[in-house]
N, C-alpha and C positions, 0 to 999 in steps of 0.2 A: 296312438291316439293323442299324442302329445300335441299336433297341429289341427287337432277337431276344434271345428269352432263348436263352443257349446249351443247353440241353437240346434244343431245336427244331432247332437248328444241327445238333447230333451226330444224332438222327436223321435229317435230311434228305441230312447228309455220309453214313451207314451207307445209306440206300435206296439214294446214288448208286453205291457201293461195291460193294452188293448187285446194282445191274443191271451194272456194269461184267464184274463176274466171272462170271454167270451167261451174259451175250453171249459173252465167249471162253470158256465150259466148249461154248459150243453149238458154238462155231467149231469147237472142236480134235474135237468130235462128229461134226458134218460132215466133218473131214478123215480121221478113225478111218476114218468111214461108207465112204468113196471107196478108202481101203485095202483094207476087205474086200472091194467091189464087185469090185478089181481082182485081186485075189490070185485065183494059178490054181489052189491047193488047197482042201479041203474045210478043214482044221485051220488054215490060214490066215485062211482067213474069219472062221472061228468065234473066234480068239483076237483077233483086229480086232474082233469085232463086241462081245465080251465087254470088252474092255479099252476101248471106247465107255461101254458099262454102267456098268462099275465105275465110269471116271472122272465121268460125270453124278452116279452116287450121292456121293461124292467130294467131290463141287462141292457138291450140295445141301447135304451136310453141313455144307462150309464158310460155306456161304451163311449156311443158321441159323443157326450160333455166330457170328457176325458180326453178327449182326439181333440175338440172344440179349446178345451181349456189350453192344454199343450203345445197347439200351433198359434194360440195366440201368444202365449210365454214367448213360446222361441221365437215368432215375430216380431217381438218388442224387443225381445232383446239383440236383436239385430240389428234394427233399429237405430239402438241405443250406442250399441258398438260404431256403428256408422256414421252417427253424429258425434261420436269420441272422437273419432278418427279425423275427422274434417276438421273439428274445434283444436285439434293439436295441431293438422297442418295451416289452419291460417295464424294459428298464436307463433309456430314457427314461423310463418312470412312475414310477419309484421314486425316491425324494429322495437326494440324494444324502446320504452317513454319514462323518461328521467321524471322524477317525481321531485318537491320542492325541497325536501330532505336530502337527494340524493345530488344536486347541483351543490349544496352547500359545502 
């Protein structure tokens, strides 16, 4: 990994990130899920079943601004590196310029 550019790093760190959070949004979905099953009322159920809902949309939410945030990091810095790169090969094509100190 010594020759990853780190753009590839921060996305492959954001997928991991992404499936970490997604497996416990499911867990705590399952665990919602088992709430409702057991609750002995009708309004019970339903606000278990609902508060499963909300928190999956929640989580997707979170999920894509995390993917969202991530691809844009590693894009910039890409970027970034790319116009590094260029800025050093033209400062190496250009001769270097005697300044007025350096004539003296």
């Amino acid at each position: 990994m010594a020759e990853a550019d780190l753009d590839v790093v921060i996305r492959s760190g954001a997928k991991k990130l992404h499936k970490a959070l997604m497996d416990e949004a499911r867990k705590r979905q399952a665990r919602l899920a088992g709430f409702a099953a057991k609750a002995k009322t009708r309004d019970a159920k339903a606000r278990h079943r609902q508060t499963a809902k909300e928190m999956m949309l929640l989580a997707h939410a979170a999920a894509r601004r995390l993917q969202i945030t991530a691809e844009n990091a590693a894009d910039s810095y890409a970027r970034a590196m790319k116009k590094a790169l260029e800025d050093i090969k033209a400062a190496e094509a250009k001769p270097a310029k005697k300044t007025a100190k350096q004539k003296s």
